[in-house]
C-alpha positions in Angstrom: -206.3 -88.8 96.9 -203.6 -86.9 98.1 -204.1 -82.6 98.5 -202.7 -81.5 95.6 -201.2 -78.7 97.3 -199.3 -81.0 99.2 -198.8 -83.0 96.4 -197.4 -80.5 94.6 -195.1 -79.5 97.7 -193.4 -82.6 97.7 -193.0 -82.7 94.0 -191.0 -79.4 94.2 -189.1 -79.6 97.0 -187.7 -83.2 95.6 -186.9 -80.7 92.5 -184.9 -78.9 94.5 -183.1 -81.4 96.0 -182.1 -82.3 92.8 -180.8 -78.9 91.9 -178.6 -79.2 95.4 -177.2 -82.2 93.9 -176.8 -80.1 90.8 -175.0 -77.1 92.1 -172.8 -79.1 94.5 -171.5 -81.3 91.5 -171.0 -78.0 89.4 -169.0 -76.4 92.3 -167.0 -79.3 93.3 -166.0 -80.8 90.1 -162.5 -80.7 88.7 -162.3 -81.0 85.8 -163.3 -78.3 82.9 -166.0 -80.9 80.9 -167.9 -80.8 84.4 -167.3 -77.8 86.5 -167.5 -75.5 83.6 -169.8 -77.3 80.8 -172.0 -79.1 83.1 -171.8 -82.2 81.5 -173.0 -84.3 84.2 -177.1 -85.1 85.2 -178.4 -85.6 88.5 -181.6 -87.1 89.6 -183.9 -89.1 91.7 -185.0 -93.3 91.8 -187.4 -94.8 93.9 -186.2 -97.9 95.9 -188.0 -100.4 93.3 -186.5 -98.4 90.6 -188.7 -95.6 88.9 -187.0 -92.5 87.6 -189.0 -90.0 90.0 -187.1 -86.9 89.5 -184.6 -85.6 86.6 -184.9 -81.9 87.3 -182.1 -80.4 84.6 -180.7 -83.8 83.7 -179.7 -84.1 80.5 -182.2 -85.7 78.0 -179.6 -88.7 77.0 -178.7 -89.0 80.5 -181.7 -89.6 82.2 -183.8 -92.5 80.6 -181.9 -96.0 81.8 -180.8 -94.9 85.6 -183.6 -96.7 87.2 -182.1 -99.7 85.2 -179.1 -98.9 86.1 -180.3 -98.9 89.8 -182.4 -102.0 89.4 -178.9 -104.3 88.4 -177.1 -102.3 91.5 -179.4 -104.3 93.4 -179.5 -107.6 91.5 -175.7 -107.5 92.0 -176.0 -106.5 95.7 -179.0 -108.7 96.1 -179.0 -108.6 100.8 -176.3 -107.1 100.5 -176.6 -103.3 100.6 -177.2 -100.9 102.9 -176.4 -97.5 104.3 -173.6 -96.3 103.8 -172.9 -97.8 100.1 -172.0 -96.2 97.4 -171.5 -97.7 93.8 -169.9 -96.9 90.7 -171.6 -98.1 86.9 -170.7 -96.9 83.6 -171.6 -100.3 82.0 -173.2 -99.8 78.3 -174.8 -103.1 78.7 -176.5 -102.4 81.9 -178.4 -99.7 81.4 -176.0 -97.0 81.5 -175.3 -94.4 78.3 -171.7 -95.1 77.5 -168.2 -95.7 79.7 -167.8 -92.2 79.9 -170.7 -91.5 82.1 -169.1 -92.4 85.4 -172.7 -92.9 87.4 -172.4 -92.7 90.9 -175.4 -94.4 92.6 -176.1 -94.0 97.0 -179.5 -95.9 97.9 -181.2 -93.9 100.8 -182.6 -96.0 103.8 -184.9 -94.6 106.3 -186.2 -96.6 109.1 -184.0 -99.7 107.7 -186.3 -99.5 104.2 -184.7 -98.7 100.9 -187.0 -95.8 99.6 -184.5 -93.9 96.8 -181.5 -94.0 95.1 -180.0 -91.0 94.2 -177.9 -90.6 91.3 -175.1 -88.3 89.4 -174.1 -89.3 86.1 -170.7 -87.5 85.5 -169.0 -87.4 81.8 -165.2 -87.9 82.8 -162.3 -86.0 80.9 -160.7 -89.3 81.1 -161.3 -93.2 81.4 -158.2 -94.8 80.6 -159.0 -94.9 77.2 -156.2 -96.1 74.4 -156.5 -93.2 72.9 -156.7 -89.8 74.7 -160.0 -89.1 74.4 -163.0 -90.3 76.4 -164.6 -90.4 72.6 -163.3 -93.3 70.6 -165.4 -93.1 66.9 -162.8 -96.0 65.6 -162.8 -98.5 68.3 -163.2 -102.2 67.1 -164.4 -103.3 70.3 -164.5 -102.6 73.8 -160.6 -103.7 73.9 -160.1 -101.3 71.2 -161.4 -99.0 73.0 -160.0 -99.6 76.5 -162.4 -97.8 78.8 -162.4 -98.9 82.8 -165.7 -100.3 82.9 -167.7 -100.8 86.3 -170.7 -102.9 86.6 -172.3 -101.8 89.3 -169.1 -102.0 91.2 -169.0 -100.9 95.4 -166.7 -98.5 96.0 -168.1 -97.0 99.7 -169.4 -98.9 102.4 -169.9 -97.1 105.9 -169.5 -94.3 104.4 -165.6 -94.7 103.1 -163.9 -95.3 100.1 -162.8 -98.8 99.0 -159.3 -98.1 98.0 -158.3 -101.0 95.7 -161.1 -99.3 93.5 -159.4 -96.0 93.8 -155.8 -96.9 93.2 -157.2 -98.9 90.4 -159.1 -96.0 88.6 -155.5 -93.5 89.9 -152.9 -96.2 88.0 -155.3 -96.3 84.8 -156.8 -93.0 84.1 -155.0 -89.8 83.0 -154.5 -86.8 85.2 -155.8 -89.1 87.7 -155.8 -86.0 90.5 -158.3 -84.3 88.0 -160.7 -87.5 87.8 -160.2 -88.5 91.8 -161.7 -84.5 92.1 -164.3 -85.4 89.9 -165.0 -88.7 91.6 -165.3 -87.2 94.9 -167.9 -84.4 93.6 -169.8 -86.6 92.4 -170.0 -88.9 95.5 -170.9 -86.1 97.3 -173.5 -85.1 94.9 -175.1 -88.1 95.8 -174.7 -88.0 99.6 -176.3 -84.4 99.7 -179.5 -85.6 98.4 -179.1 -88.9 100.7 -179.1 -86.0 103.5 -181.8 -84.1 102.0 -184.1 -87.3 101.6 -183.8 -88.6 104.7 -184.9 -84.8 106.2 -187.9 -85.2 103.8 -188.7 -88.6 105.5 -188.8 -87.3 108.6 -190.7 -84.6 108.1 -193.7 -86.5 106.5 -193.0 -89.7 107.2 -193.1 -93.4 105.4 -196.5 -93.5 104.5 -196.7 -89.8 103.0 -194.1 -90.2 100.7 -194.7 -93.6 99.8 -198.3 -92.1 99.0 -196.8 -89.3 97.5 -194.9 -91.0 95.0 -197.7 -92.8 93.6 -199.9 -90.2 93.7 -197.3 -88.0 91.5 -196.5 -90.9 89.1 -200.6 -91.8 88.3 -200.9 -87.5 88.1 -197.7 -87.6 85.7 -199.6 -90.5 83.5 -203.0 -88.6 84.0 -201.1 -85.5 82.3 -199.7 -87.4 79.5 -202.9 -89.5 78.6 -204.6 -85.8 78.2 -202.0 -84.8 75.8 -201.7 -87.6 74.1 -205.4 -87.6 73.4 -205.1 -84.3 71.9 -203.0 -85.4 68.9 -204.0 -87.0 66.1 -204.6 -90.9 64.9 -200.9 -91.1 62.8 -198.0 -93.7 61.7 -195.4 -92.0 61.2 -191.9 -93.4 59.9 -188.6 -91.2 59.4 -185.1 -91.7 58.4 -181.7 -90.0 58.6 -178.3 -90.9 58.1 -175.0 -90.9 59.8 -172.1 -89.6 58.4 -169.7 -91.7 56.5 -166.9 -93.4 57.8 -163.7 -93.4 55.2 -162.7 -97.0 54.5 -165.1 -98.7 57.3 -168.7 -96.7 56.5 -168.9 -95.0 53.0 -172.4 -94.6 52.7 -172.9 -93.7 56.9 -175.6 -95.8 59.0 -179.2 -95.6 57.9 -181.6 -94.7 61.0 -185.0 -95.5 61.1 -187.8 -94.5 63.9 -191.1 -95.6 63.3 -194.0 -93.8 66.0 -197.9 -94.8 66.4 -200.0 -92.0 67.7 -203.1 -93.7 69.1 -204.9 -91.4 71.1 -207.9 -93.5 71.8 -205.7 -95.6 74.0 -203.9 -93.1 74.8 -200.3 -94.8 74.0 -196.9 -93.9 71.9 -195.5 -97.0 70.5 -191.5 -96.7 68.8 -190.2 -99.2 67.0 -186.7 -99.5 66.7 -186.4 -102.3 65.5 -185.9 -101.4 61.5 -182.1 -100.8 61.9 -178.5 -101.9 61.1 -176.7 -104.5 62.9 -173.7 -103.6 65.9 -170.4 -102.3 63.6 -167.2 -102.6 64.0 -166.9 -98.8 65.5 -167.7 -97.5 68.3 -170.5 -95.6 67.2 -173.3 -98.2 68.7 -175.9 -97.0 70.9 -176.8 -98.5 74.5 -180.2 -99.1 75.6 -180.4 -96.1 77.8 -178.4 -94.0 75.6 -181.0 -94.8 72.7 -184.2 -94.5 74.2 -182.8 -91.8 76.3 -182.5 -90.3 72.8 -185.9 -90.8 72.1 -187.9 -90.2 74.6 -186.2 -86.7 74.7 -187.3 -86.0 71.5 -191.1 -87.5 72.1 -191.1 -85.1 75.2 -189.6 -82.3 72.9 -192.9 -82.3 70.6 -195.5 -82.4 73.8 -196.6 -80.0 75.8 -193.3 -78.1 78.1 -194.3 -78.7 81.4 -194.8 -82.5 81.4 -193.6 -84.4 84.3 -190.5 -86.8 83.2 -190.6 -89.8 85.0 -192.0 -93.5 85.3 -195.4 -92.1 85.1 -195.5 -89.9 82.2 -193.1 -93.0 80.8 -195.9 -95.3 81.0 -197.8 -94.5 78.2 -194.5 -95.1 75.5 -193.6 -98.5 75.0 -190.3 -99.4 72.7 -189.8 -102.4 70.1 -186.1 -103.0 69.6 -184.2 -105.4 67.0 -181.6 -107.8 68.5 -177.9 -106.7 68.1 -178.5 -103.6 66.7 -176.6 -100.5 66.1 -179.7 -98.8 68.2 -180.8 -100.0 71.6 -179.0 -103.5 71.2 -175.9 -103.4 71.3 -174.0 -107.4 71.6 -170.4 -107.4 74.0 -168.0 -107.0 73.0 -169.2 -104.2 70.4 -167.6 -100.6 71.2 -170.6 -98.0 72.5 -167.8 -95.4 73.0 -170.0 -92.6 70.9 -173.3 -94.1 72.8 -174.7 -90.5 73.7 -173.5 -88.8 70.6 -173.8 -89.3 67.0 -176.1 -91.8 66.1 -178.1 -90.7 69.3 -178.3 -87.1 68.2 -179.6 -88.3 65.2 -182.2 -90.7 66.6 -183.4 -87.2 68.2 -183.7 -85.0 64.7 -185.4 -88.2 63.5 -187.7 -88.2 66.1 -188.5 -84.9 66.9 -188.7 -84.1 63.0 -191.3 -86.9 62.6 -193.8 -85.2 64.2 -193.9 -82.5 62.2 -195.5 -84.7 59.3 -198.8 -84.3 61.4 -198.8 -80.4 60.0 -198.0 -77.3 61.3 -197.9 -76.8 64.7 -196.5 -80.3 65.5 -193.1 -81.5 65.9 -189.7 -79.4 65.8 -186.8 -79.1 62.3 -183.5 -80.8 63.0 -181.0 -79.2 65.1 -177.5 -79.3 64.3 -175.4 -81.9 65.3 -171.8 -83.2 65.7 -168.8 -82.8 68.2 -166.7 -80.5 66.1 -163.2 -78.6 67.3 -164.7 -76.8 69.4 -165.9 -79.8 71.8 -162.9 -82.0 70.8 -161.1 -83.3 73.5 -157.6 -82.3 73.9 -155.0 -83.5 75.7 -151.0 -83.2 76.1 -148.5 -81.3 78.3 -148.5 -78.3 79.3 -145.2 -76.6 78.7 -146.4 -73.2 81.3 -146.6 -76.2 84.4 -143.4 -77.7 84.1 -145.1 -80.1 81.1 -147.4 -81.2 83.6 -150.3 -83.3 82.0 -153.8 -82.3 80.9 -156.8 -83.6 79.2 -160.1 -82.2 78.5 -163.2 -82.4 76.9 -164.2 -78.7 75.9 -167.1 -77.0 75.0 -166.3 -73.3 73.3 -168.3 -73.4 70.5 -171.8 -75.0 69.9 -174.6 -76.1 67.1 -177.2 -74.3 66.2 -181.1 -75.3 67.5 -183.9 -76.2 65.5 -186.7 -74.2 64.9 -190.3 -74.8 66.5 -193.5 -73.8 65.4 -193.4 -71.2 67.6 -189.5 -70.0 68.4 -186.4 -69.8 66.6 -183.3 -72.0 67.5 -181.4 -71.8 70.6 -177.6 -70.6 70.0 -176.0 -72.2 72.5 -177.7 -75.2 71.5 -175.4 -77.6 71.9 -176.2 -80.9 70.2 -179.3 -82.4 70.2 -178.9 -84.8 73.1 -177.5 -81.7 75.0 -180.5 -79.0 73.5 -179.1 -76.4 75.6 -178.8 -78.0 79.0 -175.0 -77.7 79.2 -173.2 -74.4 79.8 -170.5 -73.0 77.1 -167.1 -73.0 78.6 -165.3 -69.8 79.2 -163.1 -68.8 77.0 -160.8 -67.7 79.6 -160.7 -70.1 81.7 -159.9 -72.3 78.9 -157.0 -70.8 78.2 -155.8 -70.3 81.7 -156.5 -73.8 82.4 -155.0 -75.6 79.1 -151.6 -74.0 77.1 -154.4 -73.2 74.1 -154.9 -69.4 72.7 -158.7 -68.6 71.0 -157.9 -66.7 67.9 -161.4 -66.2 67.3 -165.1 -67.6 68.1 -167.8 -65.6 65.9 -171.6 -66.4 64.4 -171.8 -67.6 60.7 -173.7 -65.2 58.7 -175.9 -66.8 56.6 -176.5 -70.1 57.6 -179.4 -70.4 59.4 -181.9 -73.0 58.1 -184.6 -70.1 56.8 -188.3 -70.0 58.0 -191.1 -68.5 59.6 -189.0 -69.8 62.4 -185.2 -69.9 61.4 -183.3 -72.1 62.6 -180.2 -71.0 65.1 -176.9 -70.2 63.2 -173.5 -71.9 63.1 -170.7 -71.0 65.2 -166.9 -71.0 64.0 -163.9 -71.0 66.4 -160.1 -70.8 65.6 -157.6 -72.1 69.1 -153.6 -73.3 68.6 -151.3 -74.3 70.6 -149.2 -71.9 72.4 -146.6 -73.9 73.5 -145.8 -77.6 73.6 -147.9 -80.2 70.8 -151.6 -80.4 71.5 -153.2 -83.5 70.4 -157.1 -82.8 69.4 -159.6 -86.0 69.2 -162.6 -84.5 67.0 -165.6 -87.6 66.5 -167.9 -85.5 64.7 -171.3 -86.5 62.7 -172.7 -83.4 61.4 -170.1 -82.5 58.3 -172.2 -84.3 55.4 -176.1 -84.1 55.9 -177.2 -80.4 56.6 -180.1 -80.6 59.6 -183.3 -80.7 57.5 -186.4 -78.2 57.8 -189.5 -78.9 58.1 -193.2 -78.0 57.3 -191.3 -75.8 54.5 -188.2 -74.3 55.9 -184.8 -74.7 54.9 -182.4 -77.0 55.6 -179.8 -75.9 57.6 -175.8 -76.5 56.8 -173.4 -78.6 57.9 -170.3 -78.3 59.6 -166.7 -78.5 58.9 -163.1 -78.9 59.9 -159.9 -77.3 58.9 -156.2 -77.2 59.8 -154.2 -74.1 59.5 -150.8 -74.1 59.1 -147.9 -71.4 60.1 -148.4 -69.3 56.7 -152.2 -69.0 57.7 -153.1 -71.9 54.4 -156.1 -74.3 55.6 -156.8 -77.8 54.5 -160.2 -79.2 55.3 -159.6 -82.5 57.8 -162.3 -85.5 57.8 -165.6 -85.1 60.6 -163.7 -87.8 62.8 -159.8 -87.2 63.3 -156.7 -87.1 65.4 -154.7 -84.3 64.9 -151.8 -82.8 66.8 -150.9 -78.9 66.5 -147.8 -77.7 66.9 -146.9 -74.5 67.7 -148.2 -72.1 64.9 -150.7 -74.0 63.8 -154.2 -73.7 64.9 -157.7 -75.9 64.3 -160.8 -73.9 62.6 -164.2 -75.6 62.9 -167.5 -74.4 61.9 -170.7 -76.3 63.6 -173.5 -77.1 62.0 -177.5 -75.0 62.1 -180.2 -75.5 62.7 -183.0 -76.0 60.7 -186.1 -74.0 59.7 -189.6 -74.3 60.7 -192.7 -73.1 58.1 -192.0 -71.1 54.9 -189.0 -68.5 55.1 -192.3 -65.8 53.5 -194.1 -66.2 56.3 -191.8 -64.6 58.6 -192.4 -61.4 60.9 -190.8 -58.9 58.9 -189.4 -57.3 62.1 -187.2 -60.8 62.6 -185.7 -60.3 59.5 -184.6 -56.6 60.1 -183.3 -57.7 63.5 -181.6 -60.5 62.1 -180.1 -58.4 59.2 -179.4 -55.8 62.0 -177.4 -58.5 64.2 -175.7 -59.4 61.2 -176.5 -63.3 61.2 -178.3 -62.8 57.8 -177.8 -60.6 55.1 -179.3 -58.5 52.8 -179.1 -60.7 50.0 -180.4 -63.4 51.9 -183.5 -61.5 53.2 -184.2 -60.5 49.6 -183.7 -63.8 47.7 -185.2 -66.1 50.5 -187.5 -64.2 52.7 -188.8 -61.7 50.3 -187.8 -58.7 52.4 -186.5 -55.6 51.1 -185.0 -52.4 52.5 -184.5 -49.1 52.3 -181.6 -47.1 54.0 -178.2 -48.4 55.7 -177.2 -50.3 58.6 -174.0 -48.1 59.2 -176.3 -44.7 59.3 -178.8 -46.5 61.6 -181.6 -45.7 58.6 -182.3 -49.4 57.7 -185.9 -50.2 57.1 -188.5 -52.6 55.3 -189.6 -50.7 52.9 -193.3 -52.3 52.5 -195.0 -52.1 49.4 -191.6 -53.8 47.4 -191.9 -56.2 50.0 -194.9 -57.5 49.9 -194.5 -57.7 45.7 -191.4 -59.4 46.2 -193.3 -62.1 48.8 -196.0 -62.6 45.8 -193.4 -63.0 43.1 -191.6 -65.6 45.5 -194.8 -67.6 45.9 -195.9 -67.8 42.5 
C-alpha cells in the first residue's frame, strides 16, 4: 500500500493542476459567459478513461467526460498521439449538451497514454438558428442547428487544423469572440498536458500508475464507510417541469427512485420511470443526467468525498430507452441538456433524502434561467453596430437549505450550486449596449425554516441604444422549490416587460423578446426552500434576517413566531422573549 502521505501528495498536487487549468481558462477566455461567469469545468481522465480529478468542475459537467474520452479513442482507435487535440460537444456521446464545447489533449509519457485532460467550455454561441446557445423550442437537432463535433481532431503536432476553424468562423456568431474562447480552452488543456508530464517525471510510470489506483480503491473505501452509515431505505420522488404553452400543458413528470443498501454498501437509481424524448429541446443526455444526479447523491454525503471513478463505483444507474432522462434517440433536440429538467433531476434527488428524517438530504433550490441569465444578442450601436452575443449571469436563484446552513445567494441553479461567479455589473454594461436599472433581494420570499432557504433576486436592464433581442428558457415560474422535513416552500420566479410609460406585462418562463429603446426586462428568480420547522429557528437569525431586510416583521411574527420590541431605524430592535416564546406555543398548537 502506498504512504498515504505521499498518497495524499499526489492527490493534491493533481488538484492543483486542475485549478491551473482553471485559472488559465478564466483569464484567457473571451467571452463574458466564460471569463466572467466561469461557466466552463476543468478536469482530469486517466488513459483507460476514469474521471480522476474534477477539482471545481461543475456538478453537471463532470459525470460523462471519461465517456466522452473513451469514444475520442474508439474514433481515433492507432491513431492518436502527442500532439492531438479534439473537439466533442456530441449529446449522444457522452457529452452534456452542444453548448459545452469540450476540448480533450491525451497526455503521453514515455510513448504511453496515461491522462486526458479536459475543459468543458459553455460557448456564447454555436451557430444556433436562433441566437441563443439555449433553444427550449427546438423540434430536433435541425431545429435547433448547433455545430456538433463528435470527437472531431482539430490539432495534431501541436497546430490547428484549419478547415475545422474556418468551419466553426463561417457558422458561429461573433466568431472572433468564440475563436478566443476556443483558443483558452485549448490551452487550458495543454497547461495540464505540461504540468502532467512534469508529474511523470518526477515520480515516474510506476508511482503514478500505483497512485491512481491506490486513490480510486481509497476514494471507494471512503464512500463504502459512508454509505454504511445511512440507513436501509427506498426512496422514490417526483417533480415536475414547467409547462410548455401549446406543446407541454401539464410540464414533464420526473421520477428518481434511490435504494440505500448499506450492507452492500451500494446506491442504486433508477431512472427508468420517465417520459419518452419530446419534441423540444428540453431532453437530457446521458452525462448531462446522471451528471445531475450524482451531484445531488454527493450533495447529501459527507463534503469532503473524493469525486471520481472510485467513489462512483458504489452507484450504479437503470435507465429507460428513449427517454426524456438519460436516453435521449437522434435526432431529438438536448439543447436545454444541463438545465431545466436536469436541475430538477437534482431538487428531486437531493430532496429525496430528506424522507430518511432530519439530518438527511437538502430542500429544493431554486431553479430556472430567468432575465437575468438570458442570452442576449444584437448590435451594438456604441461600436459602429458591431455584433454581440452573450450568455449573462447578473442575477441568481436562491439555495436550498440544509440541515445545518441556510441557502447560498449566489446560488445559481442547481446544476450550478454556487460554482459559477456572478457577472459584474459593469462590465456588463461596458461590454454589451445594456443599462442595469436595478438588481436588489426580494424580501420575503425565502422558503421559511430552522434553515431558510436563500432569497430571490430581481433585476431590471434595457436597452440603451439599438434593439436587444433576449432568449429567456426558464423552468422555475410555476412550481415554487419545496421544503422539506417541515419548512416552507419557497417561490417561484417570474418575467415581466416594461414598456416606455414604466406599465409591466408578465411574459411566459420561455420567450424571445426584443427591447427597444425604453423598454426594459424585470425578472425575479426563484428561492430556495426551507429546511425543519420555521419555530425552530435561532431567534438571533430571525433578527439578523429582519435586520438585513430579507424578511419582515410580519413574516417573523406570523411564521416564525418571533416578536420585537423597538425599531430598526433607531437601532433599538430586539426579541422581546417572553411574547415570543407564547407566540411559538400558540403556533404549535
Amino acid at each position: 500500500m502506498m504512504d498515504p502521505v505521499l498518497l495524499s501528495v499526489m492527490a493534491n498536487r493533481l488538484d492543483g493542476i486542475v485549478r491551473e487549468m482553471t485559472n488559465t481558462l478564466l483569464r484567457a477566455a473571451r467571452s463574458a459567459v466564460i471569463s466572467s461567469a466561469r461557466d466552463f469545468s476543468c478536469c482530469l481522465v486517466t488513459g483507460d478513461d476514469q474521471l480522476l480529478a474534477p477539482a471545481e468542475g461543475l456538478p453537471v459537467h463532470i459525470f460523462g467526460c471519461h465517456i466522452q474520452t473513451a469514444n475520442m479513442r474508439r474514433y481515433h482507435a492507432g491513431d492518436i498521439r502527442r500532439g492531438d487535440a479534439y473537439l466533442d460537444n456530441d449529446p449522444y456521446g457522452g457529452n452534456t449538451h452542444p453548448a459545452d464545447h469540450t476540448f480533450m489533449v491525451p497526455v503521453f509519457f514515455e510513448g504511453e497514454h496515461l491522462f486526458t485532460s479536459v475543459a468543458k467550455c459553455h460557448m456564447a454561441d454555436i451557430g444556433n438558428s436562433i441566437p441563443s446557445s439555449y433553444f427550449v423550442l427546438a423540434r430536433d437537432v435541425y431545429h435547433e442547428g448547433a455545430l456538433v463535433f463528435p470527437g472531431v481532431r482539430i490539432q495534431r503536432d501541436f497546430k490547428n487544423i484549419e478547415d475545422i476553424v474556418r468551419m466553426c468562423r463561417a457558422r458561429i456568431r461573433v466568431p472572433d469572440q468564440w475563436y478566443g474562447d476556443f483558443l483558452a480552452g485549448l490551452g487550458s488543456a495543454r497547461v495540464a498536458e505540461r504540468r502532467l508530464e512534469e508529474f511523470c517525471t518526477k515520480y515516474g510510470v510506476a508511482a503514478v500508475k500505483n497512485f491512481t489506483r491506490e486513490w480510486f480503491d481509497y476514494s471507494e473505501r471512503r464512500m463504502i464507510e459512508n454509505i454504511r452509515r445511512m440507513p436501509r431505505a427506498e426512496l422514490i420522488n417526483k417533480g415536475n417541469s414547467d409547462p410548455l404553452e401549446g406543446i407541454l400543458p401539464g410540464g414533464l413528470e420526473l421520477t428518481v427512485k434511490i435504494e440505500i443498501d448499506p450492507d452492500t454498501a451500494m446506491i442504486h437509481v433508477d431512472l427508468s420511470d420517465n417520459p419518452p424524448c419530446v419534441d423540444v429541446g428540453l431532453n437530457t443526455s446521458l452525462g448531462a443526467a446522471t451528471s445531475a444526479v450524482v451531484g445531488a447523491i454527493f450533495n447529501a454525503l459527507d463534503k469532503d468525498l473524493p469525486r471520481n471513478a472510485g467513489s462512483f463505483r458504489r452507484l450504479t444507474f437503470k435507465y429507460a430507452e428513449e427517454s426524456v432522462v438519460a436516453a435521449p434517440k437522434f435526432p431529438h433536440s438536448c439543447s436545454m441538456g444541463t438545465t431545466n429538467v436536469s436541475e430538477r433531476l437534482v431538487n428531486i434527488t437531493q430532496s429525496a433524502f430528506a424522507q430518511l428524517g432530519d439530518g438527511h438530504g437538502l430542500s429544493e433550490g431554486g431553479t430556472g434561467l430567468g432575465a437575468g441569465m438570458a442570452v442576449i444578442s444584437g448590435k451594438d450601436h456604441r461600436r459602429q453596430d458591431a455584433p454581440f452575443v452573450n450568455r449573462m449571469m447578473l442575477s441568481t436563484n436562491g439555495g436550498p437549505a440544509s440541515p445545518v446552513a441556510d441557502g447560498w445567494v449566489n446560488y445559481a441553479i442547481p446544476v450550478i450550486a454556487g460554482l459559477m461567479y456572478r457577472d459584474s455589473v459593469e462590465v456588463d454594461e461596458l461590454k454589451h449596449p445594456i443599462r442595469v436599472n436595478s438588481l436588489e433581494i426580494v424580501p420575503d420570499s425565502s422558503g421559511a425554516g430552522r434553515h431558510r432557504g436563500a432569497p430571490a433576486q430581481q433585476i431590471e436592464l434595457a436597452a440603451t441604444g439599438n434593439p436587444v433581442t433576449a432568449v429567456i428558457s426558464c423552468d422555475g415560474q410555476h412550481a415554487p422549490p419545496r421544503g422539506v422535513v417541515g419548512g416552507k416552500d419557497g417561490t417561484a420566479g417570474k418575467t415581466w416587460l416594461v414598456g416606455e410609460n414604466g406599465d409591466a406585462s408578465r411574459l411566459p418562463n420561455v420567450v424571445q423578446v426584443t427591447l427597444q429603446k425604453g423598454e426594459a426586462l424585470r425578472g425575479r428568480d426563484s428561492s430556495g426552500g426551507g429546511y425543519g420547522s420555521p419555530l425552530d429557528r435561532s431567534l438571533d437569525r430571525v433578527l439578523h434576517d429582519v435586520l438585513e431586510g430579507w424578511e419582515s416583521r410580519d413574516k417573523a411574527r406570523d411564521i416564525y413566531g418571533v416578536i420585537f420590541t423597538g425599531e430598526i431605524e433607531d437601532e433599538t430592535l430586539a426579541v422581546d422573549i417572553p411574547a415570543t416564546l407564547a407566540r411559538r406555543q400558540e403556533l404549535r398548537a
